[in-house]
C-alpha positions as CSV (number, residue, x, y, z in Angstrom):
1,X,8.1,13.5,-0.6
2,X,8.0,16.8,1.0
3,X,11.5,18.7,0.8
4,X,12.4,21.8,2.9
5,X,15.5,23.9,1.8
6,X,16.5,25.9,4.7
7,X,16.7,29.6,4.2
8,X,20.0,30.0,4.6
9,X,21.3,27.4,1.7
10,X,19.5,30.4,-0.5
11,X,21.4,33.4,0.8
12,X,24.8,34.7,0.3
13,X,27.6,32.8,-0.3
14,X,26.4,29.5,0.0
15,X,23.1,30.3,-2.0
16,X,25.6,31.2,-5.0
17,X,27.5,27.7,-4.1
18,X,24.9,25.5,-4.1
19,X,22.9,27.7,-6.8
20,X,23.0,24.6,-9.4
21,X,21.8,22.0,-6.9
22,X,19.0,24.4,-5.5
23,X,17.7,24.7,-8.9
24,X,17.5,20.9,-9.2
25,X,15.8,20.7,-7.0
26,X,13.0,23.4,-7.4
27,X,12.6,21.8,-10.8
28,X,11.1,18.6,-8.7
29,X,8.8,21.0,-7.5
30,X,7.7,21.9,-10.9
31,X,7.7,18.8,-12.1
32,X,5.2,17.5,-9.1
33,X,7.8,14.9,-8.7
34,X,8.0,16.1,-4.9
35,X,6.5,18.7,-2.4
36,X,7.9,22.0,-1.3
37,X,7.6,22.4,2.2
38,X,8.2,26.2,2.7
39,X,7.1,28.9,5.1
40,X,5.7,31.6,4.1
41,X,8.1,34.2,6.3
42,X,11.1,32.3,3.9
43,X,9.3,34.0,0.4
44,X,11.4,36.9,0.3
45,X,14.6,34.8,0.7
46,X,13.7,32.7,-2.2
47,X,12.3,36.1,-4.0
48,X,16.0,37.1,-3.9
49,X,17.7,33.9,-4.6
50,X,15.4,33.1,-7.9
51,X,16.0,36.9,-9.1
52,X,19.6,36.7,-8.8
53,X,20.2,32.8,-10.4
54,X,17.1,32.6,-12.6
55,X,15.9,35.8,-13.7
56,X,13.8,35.0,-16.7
57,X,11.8,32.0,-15.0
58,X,11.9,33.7,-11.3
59,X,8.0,34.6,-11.2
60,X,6.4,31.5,-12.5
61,X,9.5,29.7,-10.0
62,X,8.3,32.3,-7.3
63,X,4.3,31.5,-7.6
64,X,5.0,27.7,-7.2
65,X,7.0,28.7,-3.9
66,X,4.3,30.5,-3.0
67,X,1.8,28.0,-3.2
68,X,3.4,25.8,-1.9
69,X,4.0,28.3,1.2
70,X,0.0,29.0,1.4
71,X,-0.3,25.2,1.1
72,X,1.8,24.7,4.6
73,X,0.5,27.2,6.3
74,X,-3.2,25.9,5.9
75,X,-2.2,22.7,6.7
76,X,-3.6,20.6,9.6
77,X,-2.3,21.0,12.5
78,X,-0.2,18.3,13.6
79,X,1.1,17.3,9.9
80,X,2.8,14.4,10.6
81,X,4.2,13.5,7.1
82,X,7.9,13.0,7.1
83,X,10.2,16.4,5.8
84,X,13.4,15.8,3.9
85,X,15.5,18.4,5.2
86,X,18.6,18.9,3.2
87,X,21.5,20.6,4.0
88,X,24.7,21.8,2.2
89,X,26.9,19.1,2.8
90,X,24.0,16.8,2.1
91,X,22.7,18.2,-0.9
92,X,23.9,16.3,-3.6
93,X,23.1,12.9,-2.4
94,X,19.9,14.3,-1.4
95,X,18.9,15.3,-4.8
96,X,20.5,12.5,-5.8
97,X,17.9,10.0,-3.5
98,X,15.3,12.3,-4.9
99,X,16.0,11.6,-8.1
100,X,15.7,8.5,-8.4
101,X,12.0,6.3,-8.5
102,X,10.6,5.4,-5.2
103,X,10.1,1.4,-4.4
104,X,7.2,-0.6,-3.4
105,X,8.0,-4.0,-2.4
106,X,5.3,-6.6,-2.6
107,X,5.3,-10.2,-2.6
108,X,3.4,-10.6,-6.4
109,X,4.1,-7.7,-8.5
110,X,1.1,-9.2,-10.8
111,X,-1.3,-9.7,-8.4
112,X,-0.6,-7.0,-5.3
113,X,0.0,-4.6,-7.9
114,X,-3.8,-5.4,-9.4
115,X,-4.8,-5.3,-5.3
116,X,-3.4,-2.1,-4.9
117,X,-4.6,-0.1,-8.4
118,X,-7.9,-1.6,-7.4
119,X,-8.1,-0.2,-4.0
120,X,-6.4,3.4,-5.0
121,X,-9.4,3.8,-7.6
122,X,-11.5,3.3,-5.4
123,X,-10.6,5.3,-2.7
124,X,-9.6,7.7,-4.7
125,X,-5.6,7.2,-4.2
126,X,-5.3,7.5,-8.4
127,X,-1.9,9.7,-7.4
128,X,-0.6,6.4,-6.5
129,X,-1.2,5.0,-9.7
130,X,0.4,8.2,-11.5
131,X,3.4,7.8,-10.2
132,X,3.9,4.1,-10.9
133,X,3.0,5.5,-15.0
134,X,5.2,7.9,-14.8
135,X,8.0,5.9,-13.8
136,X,8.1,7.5,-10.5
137,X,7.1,4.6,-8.3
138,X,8.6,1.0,-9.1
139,X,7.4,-2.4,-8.0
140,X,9.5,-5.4,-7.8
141,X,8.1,-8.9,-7.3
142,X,9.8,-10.3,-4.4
143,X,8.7,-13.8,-5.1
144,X,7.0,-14.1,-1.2
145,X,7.6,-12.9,1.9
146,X,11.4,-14.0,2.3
147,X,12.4,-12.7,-1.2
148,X,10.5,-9.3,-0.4
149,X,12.0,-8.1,2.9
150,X,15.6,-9.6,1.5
151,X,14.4,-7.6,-1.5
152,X,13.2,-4.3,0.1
153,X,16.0,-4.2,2.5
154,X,19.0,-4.5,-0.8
155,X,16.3,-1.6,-2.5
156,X,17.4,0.6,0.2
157,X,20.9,0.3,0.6
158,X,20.6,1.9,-2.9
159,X,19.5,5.6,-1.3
160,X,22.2,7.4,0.4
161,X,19.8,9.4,3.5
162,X,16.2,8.7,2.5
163,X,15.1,5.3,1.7
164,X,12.2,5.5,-0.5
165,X,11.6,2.0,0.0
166,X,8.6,0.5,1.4
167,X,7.3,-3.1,1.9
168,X,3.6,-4.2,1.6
169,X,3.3,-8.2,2.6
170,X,0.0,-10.1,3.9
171,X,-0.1,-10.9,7.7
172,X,-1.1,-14.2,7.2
173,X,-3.0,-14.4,10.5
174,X,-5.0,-16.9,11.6
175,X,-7.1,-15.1,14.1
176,X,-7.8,-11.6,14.6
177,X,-4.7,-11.7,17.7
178,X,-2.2,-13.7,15.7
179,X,1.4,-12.4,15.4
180,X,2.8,-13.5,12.6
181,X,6.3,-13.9,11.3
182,X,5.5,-11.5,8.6
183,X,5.6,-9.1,11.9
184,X,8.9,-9.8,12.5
185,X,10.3,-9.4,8.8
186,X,8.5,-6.2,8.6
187,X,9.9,-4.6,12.0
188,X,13.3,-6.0,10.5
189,X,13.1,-4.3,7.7
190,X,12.1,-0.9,9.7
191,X,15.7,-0.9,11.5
192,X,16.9,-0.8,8.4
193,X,15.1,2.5,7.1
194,X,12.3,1.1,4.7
195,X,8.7,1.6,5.5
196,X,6.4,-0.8,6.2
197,X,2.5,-1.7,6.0
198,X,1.8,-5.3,7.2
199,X,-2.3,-6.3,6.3
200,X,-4.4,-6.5,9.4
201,X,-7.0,-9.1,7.2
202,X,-4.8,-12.5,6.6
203,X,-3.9,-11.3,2.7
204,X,-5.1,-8.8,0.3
205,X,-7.5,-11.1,-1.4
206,X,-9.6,-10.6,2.1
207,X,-10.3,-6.6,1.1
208,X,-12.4,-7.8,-2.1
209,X,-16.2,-6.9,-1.7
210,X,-18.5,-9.7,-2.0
211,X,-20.3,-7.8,-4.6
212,X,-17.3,-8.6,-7.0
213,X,-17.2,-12.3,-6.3
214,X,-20.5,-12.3,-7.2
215,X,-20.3,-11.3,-10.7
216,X,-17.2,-13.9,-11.6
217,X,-18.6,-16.9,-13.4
218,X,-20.3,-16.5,-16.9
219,X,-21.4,-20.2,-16.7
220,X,-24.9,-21.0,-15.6
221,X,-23.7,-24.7,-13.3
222,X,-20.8,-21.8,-12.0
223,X,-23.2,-19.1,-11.0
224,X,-25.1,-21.7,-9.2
225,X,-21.9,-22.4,-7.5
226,X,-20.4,-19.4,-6.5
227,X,-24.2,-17.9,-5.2
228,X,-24.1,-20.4,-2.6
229,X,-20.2,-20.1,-1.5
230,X,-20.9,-16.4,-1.2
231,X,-24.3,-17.1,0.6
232,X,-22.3,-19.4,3.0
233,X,-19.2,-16.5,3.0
234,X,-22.1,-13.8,4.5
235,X,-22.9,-16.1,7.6
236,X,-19.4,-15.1,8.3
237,X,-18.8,-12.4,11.2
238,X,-15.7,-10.0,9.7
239,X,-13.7,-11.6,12.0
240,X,-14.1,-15.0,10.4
241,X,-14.7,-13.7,6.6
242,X,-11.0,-11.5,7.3
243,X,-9.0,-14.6,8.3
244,X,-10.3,-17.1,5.6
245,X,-8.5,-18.5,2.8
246,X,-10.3,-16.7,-0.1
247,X,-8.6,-18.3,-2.6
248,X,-8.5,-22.0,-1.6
249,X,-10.8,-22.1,1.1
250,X,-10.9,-24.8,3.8
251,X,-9.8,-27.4,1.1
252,X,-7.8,-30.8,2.0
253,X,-8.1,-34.2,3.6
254,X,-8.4,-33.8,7.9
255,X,-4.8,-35.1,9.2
256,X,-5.4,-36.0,12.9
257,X,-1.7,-36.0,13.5
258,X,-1.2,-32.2,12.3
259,X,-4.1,-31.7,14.7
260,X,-5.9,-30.3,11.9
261,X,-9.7,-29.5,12.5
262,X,-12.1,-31.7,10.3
263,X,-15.4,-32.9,9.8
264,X,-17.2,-35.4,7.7
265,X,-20.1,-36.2,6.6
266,X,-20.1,-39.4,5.2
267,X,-20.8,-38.1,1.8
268,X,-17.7,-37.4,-1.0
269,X,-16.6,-33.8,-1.6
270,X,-17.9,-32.8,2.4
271,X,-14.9,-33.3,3.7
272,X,-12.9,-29.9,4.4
273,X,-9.9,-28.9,7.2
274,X,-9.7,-26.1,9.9
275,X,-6.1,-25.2,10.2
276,X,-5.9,-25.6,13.7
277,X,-4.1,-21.9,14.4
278,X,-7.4,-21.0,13.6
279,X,-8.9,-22.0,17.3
280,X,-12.3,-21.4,17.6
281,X,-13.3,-18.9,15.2
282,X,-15.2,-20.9,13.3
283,X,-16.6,-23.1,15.9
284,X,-19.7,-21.3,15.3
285,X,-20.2,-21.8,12.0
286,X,-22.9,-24.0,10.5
287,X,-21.3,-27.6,9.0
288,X,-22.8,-27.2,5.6
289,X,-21.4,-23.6,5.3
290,X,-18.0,-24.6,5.9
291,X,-18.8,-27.4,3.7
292,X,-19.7,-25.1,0.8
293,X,-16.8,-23.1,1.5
294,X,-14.3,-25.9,0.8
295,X,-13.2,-24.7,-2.4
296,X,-12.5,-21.1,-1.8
297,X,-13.0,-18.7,-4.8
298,X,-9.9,-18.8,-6.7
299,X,-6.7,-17.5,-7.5
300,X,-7.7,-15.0,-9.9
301,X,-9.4,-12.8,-7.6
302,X,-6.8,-9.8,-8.0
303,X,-7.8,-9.7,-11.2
304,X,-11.4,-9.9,-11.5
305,X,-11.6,-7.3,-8.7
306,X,-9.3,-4.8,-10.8
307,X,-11.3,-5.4,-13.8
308,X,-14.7,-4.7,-11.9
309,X,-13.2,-1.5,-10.4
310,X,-12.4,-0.4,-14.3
311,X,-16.4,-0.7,-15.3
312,X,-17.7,0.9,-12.5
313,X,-19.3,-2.4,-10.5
314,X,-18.0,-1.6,-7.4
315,X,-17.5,1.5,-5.1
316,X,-16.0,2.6,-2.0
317,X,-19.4,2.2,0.0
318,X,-18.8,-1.7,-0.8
319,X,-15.8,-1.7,1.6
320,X,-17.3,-0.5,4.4
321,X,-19.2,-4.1,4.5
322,X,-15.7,-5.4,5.5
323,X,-16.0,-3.8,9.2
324,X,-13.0,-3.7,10.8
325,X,-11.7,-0.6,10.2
326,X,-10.7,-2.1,6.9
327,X,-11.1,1.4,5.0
328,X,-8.9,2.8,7.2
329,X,-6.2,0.5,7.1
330,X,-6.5,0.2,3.4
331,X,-6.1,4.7,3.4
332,X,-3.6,4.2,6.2
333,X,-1.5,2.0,3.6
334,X,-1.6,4.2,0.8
335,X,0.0,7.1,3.2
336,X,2.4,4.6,3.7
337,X,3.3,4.3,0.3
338,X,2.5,8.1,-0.5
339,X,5.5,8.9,2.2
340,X,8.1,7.4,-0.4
341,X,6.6,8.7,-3.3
């Protein structure tokens, strides 16, 4: 997180009070564990505070304040990244919140975590990653979407004035309009100081490249079977290929009193269901394609994708066939998290 110590918690009186606490937290600073946010008309204040409390450490404490000055004042215009401003009587809890690991709340800690390393290799969000090995990120399983925001929401009652708490959970939309509940727990959780990144695709499996479901089966009868699912998959407009079930497909028996979409062709294993808070997205879509598609491509997805990532199969160029802005969500989501870090 970035941190700003006002100038006047360095000087005097109340620079000499708080001296221990200050140090604290400059050691963060060191320690890459958070972000000074310092002016550079402020140097000669910390100049004098470092030379008076820390005289044998004060230039190499000085050049990281300096930096980090240099850093502010070349940065964009506009910055809108959140500042933790402490004060005196806020100090200790502040360092206190700072201290302690940030939180990243996702509904599979397996799985969304494999989703998320994935996607930070790739677009080059490795810092993310870094913290979680160093201990300074932790990610709890909440066990679903009820068990997450519940979970998110106790995570930040544990931070005194900054919650480093934020809560990544599928939309689970139907359609590219479709407001979920998963909308509503999210916003819930905002009133209550944790930050939030709901998925504009349905769930995270969605974001996976087609080029990594095509290298999943080592069997010769599976090839044969996934190259046509993923031929079908490409008929898809991002719209459609966004809102599908990747992992299970359009898999079940038609129930006409659920009002449930179906088709069938006479034939065994042709009959598949369109969820009916789907509408008419895929009114367009051949019969035999959906048909192909009745299987979905597994729940293992996560993990294939991570592991394709690792050897170099995939790149970021392979998102940008996801339309949609997806790559900017996905960049807009690691911010998200970043903020908390």
């Amino acid at each position: 997180m970035r941190v700003e110590i006002p100038v006047a918690l360095l000087m005097d009186r109340q620079g000499d009070d708080n001296a221990e606490l200050i140090l604290r937290l400059i050691a963060f600073f060191r320690e890459a564990r958070h972000e000074w946010a310092i002016s550079p008309r402020d140097m000669d204040a910390v100049h004098t505070f470092l030379e008076r409390h820390l005289p044998v450490l004060s230039q190499s404490y000085l050049l990281l304040a300096q930096k980090a000055s240099m850093a502010q004042a070349w940065a964009p215009h506009g910055r809108t990244t959140e500042v933790v401003r402490v004060a005196g009587e806020t100090l200790t809890a502040d360092i206190r919140d700072l201290e302690r690991p940030a939180v990243l709340v996702v509904e599979n800690a397996t799985y969304d975590w494999q989703m998320i390393e994935a996607l930070a290799r790739m677009l080059g969000c490795e810092d993310v990653i870094e913290a979680k090995e160093r201990s300074r990120l932790g990610v709890y399983n909440g066990g679903g979407k009820d068990g997450a925001t519940r979970h998110a929401v106790e995570q930040a009652a544990q931070f005194s004035r900054t919650k480093r708490v934020v809560l990544v959970i599928d939309s689970d939309s139907f359609h590219p309009a479709d407001r979920t509940g998963n909308h509503e727990k999210a916003e819930a959780v905002v009133r209550e100081g944790v930050s939030a990144h709901v998925l504009n695709f349905r769930e995270m499996e969605n974001y996976i490249p087609n080029r990594v479901l095509a290298r999943q089966p080592k069997r010769t009868v599976e090839k044969s079977s996934m190259a046509k699912r993923l031929k079908s998959l490409k008929t898809f407009a991002p719209e459609q290929r966004a809102h599908f079930d990747m992992k299970h497909g359009f898999r079940g028996k038609p129930q006409t009193r659920s009002g449930q979409k179906g088709r069938h062709s006479g034939k065994v294993g042709t009959t598949y269901v369109i969820p009916p808070r789907h509408g008419d997205l895929y009114d367009a879509v051949a019969e035999q394609d959906l048909i192909t598609l009745q299987e979905g491509f597994g729940t293992d997805l996560p993990r294939l994708f991570l592991q394709e990532v690792m050897r170099g199969g995939v790149s970021e160029r392979d998102l940008d066939g996801l339309g949609l802005g997806a790559k900017q969500e996905l960049r807009s989501m690691f911010e998200t998290i970043r903020g908390v870090i």
